[in-house]
C-alpha positions as CSV (number, residue, x, y, z in Angstrom):
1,X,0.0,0.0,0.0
2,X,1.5,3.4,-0.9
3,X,2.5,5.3,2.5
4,X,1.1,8.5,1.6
5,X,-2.3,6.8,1.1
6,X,-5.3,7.7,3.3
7,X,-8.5,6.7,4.1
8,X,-11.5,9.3,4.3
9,X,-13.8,8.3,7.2
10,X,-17.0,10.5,7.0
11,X,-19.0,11.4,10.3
12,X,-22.3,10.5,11.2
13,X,-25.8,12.4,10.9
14,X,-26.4,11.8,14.3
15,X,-22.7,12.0,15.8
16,X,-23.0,10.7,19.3
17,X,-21.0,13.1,21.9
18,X,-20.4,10.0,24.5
19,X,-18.8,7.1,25.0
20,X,-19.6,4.3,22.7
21,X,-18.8,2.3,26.0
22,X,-22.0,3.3,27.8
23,X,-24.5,2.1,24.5
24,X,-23.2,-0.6,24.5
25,X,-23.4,-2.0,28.3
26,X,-26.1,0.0,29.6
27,X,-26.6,0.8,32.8
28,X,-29.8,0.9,35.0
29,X,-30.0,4.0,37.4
30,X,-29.4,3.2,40.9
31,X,-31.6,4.5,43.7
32,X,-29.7,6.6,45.8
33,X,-28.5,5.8,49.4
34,X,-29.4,8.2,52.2
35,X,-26.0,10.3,53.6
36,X,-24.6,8.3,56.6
37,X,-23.7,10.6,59.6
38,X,-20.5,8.2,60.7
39,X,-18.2,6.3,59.0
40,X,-14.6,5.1,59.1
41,X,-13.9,6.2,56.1
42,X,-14.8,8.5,53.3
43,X,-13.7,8.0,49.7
44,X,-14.0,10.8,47.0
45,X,-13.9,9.6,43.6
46,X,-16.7,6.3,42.4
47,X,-14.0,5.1,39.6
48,X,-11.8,2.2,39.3
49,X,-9.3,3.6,42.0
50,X,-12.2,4.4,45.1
51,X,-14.3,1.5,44.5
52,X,-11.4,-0.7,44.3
53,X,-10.3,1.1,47.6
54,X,-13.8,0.5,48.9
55,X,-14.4,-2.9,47.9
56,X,-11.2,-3.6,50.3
57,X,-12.3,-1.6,53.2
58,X,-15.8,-3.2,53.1
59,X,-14.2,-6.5,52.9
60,X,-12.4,-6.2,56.1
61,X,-14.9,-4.9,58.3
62,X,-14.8,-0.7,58.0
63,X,-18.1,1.4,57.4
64,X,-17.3,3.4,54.2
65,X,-19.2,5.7,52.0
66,X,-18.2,6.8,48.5
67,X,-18.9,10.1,47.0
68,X,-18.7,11.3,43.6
69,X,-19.3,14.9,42.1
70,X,-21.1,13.4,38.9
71,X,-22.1,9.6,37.4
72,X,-20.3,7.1,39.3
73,X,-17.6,6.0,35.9
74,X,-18.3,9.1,34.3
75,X,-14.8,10.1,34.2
76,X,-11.8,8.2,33.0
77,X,-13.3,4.7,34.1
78,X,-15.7,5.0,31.4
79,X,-13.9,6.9,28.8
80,X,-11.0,4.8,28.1
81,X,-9.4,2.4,25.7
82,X,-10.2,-0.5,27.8
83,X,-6.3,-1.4,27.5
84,X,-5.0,-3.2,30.5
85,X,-1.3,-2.9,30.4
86,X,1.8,-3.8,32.7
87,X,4.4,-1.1,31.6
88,X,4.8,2.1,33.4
89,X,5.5,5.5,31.4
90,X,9.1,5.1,32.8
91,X,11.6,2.7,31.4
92,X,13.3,0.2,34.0
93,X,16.8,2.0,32.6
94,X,15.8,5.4,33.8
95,X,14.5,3.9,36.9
96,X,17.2,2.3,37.7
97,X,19.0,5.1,37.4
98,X,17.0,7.2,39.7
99,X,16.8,4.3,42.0
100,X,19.1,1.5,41.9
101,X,18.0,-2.0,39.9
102,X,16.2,-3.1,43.0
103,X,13.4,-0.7,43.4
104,X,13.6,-0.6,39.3
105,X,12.5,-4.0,39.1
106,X,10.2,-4.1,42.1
107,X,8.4,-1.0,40.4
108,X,8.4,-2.9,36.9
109,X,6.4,-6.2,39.2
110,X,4.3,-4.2,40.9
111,X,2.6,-3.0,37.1
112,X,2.6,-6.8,36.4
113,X,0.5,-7.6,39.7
114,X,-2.5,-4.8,38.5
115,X,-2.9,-6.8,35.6
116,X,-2.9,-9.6,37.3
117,X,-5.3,-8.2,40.1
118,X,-7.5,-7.0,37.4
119,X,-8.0,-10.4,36.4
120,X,-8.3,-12.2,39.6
121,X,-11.3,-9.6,40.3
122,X,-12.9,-10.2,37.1
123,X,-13.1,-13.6,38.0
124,X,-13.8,-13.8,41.8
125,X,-16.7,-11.3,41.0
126,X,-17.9,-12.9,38.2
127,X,-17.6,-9.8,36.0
128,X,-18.5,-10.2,32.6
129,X,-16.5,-8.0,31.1
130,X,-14.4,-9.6,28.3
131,X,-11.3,-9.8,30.2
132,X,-8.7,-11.8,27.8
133,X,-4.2,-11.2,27.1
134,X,-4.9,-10.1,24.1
135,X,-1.8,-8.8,23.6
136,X,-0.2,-5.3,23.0
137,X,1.7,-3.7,19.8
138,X,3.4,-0.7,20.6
139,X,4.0,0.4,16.5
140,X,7.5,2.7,16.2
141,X,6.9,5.9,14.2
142,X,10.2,5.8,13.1
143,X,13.6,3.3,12.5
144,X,14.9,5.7,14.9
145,X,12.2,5.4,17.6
146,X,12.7,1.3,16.9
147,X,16.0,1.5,17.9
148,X,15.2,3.2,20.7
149,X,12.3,0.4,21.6
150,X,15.5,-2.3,21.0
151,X,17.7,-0.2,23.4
152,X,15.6,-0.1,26.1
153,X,14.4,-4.0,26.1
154,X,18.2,-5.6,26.0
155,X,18.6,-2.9,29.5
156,X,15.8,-5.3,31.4
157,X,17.0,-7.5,33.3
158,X,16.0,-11.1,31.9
159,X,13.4,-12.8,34.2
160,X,11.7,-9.4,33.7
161,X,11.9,-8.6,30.1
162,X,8.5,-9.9,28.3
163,X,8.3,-7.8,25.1
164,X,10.0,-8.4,22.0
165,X,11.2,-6.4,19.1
166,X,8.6,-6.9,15.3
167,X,11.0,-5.4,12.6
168,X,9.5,-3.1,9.7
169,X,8.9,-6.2,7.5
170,X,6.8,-8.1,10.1
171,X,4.7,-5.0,10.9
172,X,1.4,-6.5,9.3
173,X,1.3,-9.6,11.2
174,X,0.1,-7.1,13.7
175,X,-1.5,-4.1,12.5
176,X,-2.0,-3.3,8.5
177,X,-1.0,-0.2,8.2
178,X,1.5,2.1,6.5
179,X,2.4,4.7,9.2
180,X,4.5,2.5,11.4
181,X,7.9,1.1,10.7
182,X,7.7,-2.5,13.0
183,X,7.6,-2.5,16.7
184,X,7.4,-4.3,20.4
185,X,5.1,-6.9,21.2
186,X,4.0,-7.5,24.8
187,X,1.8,-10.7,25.3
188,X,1.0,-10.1,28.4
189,X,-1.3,-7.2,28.2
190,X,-5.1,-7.6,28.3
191,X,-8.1,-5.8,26.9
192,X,-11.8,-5.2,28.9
193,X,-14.9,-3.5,28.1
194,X,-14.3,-0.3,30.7
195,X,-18.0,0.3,31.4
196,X,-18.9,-3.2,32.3
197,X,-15.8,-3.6,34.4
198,X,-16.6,-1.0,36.5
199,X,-20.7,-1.7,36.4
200,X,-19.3,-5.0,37.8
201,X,-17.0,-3.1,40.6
202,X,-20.0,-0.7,41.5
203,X,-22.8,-3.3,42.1
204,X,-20.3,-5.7,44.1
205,X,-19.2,-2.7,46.4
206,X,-23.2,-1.8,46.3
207,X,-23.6,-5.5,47.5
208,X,-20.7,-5.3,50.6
209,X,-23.0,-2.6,51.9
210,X,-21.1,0.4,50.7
211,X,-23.7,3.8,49.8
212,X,-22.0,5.3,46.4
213,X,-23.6,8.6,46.6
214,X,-23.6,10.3,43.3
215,X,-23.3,14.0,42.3
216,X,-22.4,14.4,45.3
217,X,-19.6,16.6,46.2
218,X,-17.3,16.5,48.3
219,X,-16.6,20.2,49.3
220,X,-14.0,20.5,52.8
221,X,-12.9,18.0,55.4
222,X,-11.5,19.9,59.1
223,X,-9.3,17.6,61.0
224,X,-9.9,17.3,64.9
225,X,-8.9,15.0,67.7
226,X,-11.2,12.6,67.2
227,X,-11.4,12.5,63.6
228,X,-12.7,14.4,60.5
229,X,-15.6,16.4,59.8
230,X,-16.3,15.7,56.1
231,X,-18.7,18.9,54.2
232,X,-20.6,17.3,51.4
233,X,-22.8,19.1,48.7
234,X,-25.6,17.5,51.1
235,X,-24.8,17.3,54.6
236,X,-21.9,16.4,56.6
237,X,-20.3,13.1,57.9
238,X,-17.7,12.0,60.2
239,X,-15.2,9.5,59.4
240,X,-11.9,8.7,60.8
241,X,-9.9,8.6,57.2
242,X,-10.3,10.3,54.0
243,X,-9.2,9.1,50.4
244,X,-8.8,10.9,47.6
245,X,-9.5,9.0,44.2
246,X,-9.8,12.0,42.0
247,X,-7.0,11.4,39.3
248,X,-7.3,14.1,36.3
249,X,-10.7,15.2,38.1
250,X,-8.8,16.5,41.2
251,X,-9.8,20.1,42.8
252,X,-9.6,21.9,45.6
253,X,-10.6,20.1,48.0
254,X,-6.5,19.2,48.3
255,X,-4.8,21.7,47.0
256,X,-1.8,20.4,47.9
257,X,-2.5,17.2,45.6
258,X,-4.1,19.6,42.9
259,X,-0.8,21.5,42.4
260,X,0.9,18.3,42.0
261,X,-1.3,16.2,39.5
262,X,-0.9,17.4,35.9
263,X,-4.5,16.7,34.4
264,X,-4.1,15.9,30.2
265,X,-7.2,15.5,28.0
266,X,-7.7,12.4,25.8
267,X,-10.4,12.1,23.6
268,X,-11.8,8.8,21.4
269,X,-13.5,8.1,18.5
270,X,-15.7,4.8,17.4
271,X,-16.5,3.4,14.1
272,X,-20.2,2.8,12.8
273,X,-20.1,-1.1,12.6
274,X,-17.6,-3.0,9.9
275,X,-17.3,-6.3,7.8
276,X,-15.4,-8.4,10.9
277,X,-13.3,-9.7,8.2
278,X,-11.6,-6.0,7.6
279,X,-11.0,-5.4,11.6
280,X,-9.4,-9.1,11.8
281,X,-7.1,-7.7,8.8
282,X,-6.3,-4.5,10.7
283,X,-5.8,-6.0,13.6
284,X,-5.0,-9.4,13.6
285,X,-5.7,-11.2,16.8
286,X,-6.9,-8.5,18.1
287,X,-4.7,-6.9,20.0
288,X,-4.3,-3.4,21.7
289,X,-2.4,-1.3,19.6
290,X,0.0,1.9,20.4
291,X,2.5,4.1,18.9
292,X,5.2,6.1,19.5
293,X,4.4,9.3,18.8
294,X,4.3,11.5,21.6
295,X,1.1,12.5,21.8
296,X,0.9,9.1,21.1
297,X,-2.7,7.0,19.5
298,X,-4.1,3.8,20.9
299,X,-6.8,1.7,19.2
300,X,-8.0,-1.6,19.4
301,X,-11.0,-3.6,18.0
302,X,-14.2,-3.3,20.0
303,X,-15.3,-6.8,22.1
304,X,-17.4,-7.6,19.2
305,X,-14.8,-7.2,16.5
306,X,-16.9,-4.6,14.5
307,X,-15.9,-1.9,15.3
308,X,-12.4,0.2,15.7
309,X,-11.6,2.5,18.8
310,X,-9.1,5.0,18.5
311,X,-7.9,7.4,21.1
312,X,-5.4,10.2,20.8
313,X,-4.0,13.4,22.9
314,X,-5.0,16.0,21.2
315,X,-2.7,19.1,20.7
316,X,-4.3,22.4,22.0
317,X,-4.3,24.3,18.4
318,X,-6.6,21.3,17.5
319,X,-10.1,21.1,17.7
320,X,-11.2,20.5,21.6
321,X,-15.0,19.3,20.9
322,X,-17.8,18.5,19.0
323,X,-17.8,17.7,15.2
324,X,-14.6,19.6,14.8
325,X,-13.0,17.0,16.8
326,X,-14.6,14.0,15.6
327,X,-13.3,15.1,12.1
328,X,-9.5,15.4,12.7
329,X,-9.7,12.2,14.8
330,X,-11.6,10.7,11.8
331,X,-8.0,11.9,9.5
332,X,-5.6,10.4,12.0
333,X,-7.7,7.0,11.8
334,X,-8.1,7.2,8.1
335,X,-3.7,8.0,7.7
336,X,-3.1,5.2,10.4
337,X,-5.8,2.5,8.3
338,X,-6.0,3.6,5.1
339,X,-8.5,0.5,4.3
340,X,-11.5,2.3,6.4
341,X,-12.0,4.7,3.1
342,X,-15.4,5.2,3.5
343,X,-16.0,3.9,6.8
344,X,-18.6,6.1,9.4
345,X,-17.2,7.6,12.9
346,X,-20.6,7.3,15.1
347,X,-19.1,8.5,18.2
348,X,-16.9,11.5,19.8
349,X,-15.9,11.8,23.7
350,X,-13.0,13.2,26.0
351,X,-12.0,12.5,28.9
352,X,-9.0,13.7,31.8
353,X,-6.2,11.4,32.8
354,X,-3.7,12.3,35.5
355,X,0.1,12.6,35.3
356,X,2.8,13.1,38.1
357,X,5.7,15.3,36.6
358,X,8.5,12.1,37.3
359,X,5.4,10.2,35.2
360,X,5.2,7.5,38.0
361,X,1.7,6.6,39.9
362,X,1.3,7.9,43.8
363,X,0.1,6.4,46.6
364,X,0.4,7.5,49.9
365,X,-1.5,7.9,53.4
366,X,-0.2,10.6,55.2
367,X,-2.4,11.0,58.9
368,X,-6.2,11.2,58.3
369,X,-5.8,11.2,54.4
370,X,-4.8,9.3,51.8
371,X,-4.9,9.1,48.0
372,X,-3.6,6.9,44.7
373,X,-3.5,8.6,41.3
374,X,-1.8,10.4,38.4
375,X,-1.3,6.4,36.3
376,X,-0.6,8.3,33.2
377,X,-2.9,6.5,30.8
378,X,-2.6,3.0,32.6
379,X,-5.6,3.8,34.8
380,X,-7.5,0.2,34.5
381,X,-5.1,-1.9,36.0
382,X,-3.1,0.7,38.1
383,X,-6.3,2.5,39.8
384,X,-7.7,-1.0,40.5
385,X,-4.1,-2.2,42.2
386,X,-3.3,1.0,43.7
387,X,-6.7,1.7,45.1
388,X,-7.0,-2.0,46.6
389,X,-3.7,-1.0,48.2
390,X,-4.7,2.4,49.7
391,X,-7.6,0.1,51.0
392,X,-5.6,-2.0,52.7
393,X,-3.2,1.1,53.7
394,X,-6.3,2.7,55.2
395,X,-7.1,-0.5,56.7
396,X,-3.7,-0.6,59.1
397,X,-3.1,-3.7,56.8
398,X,0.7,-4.5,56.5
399,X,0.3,-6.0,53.1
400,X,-0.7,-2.3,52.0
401,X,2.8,-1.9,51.5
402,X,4.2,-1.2,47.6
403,X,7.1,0.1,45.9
404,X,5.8,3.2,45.1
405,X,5.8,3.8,48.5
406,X,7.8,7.0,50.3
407,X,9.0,8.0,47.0
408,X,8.5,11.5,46.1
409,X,5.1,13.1,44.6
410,X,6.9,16.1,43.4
411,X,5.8,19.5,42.7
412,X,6.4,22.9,40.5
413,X,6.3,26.4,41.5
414,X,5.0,27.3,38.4
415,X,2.3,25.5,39.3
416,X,-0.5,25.9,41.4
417,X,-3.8,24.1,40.2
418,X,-4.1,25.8,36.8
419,X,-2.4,23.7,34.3
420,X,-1.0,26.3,32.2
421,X,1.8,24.9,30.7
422,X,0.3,22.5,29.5
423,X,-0.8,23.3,26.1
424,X,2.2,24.8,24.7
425,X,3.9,22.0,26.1
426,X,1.8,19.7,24.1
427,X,2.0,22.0,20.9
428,X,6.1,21.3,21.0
429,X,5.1,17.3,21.0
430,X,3.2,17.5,18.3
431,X,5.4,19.4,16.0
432,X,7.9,16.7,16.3
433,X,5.3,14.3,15.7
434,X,4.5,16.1,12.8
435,X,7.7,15.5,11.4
436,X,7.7,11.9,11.6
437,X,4.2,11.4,10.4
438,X,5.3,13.8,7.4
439,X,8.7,12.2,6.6
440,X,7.1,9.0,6.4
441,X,4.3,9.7,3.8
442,X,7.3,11.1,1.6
443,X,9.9,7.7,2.0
């Protein structure tokens, strides 16, 4: 296929501005609980990370109440890729560097155990959400970037290294398209439908006797001797701990965690449905698919094979919303798979994710509060691991313990809740990744 060759995907009519997710699972409203004046402890934030957190309280014995400013899932735990990887945004070689090969590695396990905890939960709730190690292709937009993908493999240690290198000639064994120039495999990583995962996470907390109280918000928390006083949008309640499970959504109610957690917008597009035999092609297998780029795209078959899901960063001189959106999404889908000339885009949604500026997750419980976030686009198996273990923390249970633990959530003067930087930031990425895309379509 010539690489300058692109498909032209057309919109819609009736463009839906939501997740395709939601449609597709359903969701019957809940009735909701009465607020509970006393509890042991308060979580803020109903997605993967606080229900997790909750599930593991309610397990062990503590009264806990879960509060959420909108829809419980109706931020990132029902916007996203439904990609359940074990690789953090750090390599092990700059870890180790930062850390010694010890922590590197322990850091590198710990991402293997939330997929792994992921799918011990799926099961032990009986969660029918198409859990399955599909696999994952992280495609390199350049020989450059491959070598770079090579480099940092042959630094893992052995009994840790998993992936393995796809060269350019190889590269439609795994995804049929012209853009990318081979690539890394990873076996291990999994795929999930994101709205029935956490449907299944909400009624099973529901079912320990946990009230998830929705638009609800949590507004202050004062700290006495005997515990907290916890302000909601409807009351107050007492509770010995809080936990913050905010991620990208986080506000004031912390500042001292706002200033800290660099929130980036994602946004997604879905196909109208497709001949199955054409998504096999495109993706065989398939698998979860990333690239290199910086503001990188992901996409992946839907569950029922008819349909492609792509998600991408957008840069800040690009459309934000709407149509607009939805139309340059449509191009970068059409430029990565060519073969979906003609094909419909029924659906358009955004979403926040959270990011730590050394790009590693946080957890921590420091006095009365606690919190887990900032997993920098691994959110289904991180928030589900990390909030079980912030759980546990806030539980006085030993085996709380990770190696993320006591290292540094740092911040930057410049700043202080308002993420400024961040779009010219993101405009500098995606020149570069102009470039690429552009030298590419000329080779």
């Amino acid at each position: 296929m010539n690489r300058g060759a692109r498909g032209r995907l057309r919109l819609a009519d009736d463009l839906h501005e939501r997740p395709w997710w939601r449609e597709d699972a359903g969701r019957p409203a809940p009735p909701e609980p009465d607020l509970p004046a006393t509890v042991d402890v308060v979580i803020v934030g109903a997605g993967y990370t606080g229900l997790s957190a909750a599930l593991t309280l309610a397990q062990s014995g503590a009264r806990v109440a879960v509060f959420d400013s909108g829809d419980p899932g109706d931020g990132a735990s029902g916007r996203n890729g439904g990609m359940v990887g074990d690789r953090l945004n750090v390599s092990w070689r700059t870890l180790a560097r930062r850390y010694g090969a010890g922590r590197a590695t322990a850091l590198q396990q710990e991402a293997r155990s939330a997929v792994d905890y992921v799918e011990r939960l799926t099961v032990d709730l009986g969660i029918d959400c198409g859990f399955a190690r599909v696999g994952r292709f992280c495609a390199a937009a350049s020989p450059a970037h491959l070598r770079a993908m090579r480099r940092e493999l042959e630094a893992e240690p052995e009994d840790l290294r998993e992936g393995r290198i796809i060269p350019p000639g190889e590269t439609a064994a795994y995804v049929d398209s012209p853009l990318y120039h081979g690539g890394e495999l990873i076996e291990t990583v999994g795929c999930i439908h994101p709205v029935r995962y956490h449907t299944g996470l909400l009624e099973a907390v529901r079912k320990a006797g946990v009230p998830v109280l929705a638009r609800t918000q949590v507004l202050a928390s004062e700290e006495d001797d005997d515990g907290l006083t916890v302000e909601t949008g409807i009351g107050f309640v007492r509770a010995d701990r809080m936990l913050v499970c905010t991620n990208g959504y986080t506000d004031m109610l912390e500042p001292n965690l706002q200033r800290r957690v660099v929130p980036v917008t994602s946004a997604m597009i879905a196909t109208g449905e497709l001949d199955p035999d054409l998504v096999a092609r495109l993706v065989p297998g398939g698998r979860m698919i990333t690239d290199s780029f910086h503001l990188l795209h992901y996409f992946r078959p839907s569950p029922d094979g008819r349909r492609i899901l792509l998600g991408h960063r957008p840069a800040p001189f690009h459309p934000q919303r709407g149509r607009r959106l939805a139309a340059f999404l449509a191009r970068r889908l059409g430029e990565i798979l060519p073969a979906l000339d003609g094909a419909t885009v029924t659906h358009c949604w955004q979403g926040r994710l959270g990011f730590s500026f050394d790009f590693l997750p946080k957890i921590g419980l420091v006095e009365r509060t606690g919190f887990a976030m900032c997993y920098g686009g691994s959110g289904v198996a991180m928030a589900s691991w990390l909030g079980h273990k912030l759980g546990q923390k806030a539980a006085g249970d030993l085996a709380g313990r990770t190696a993320f633990d006591d290292i540094d959530f740092p911040a930057r003067f410049y700043h202080r809740g308002t993420p400024w930087f961040v779009p010219p930031a993101m405009a500098v990425l995606a020149l570069d990744d102009w470039r690429h895309r552009r030298r590419r379509r000329l080779t």
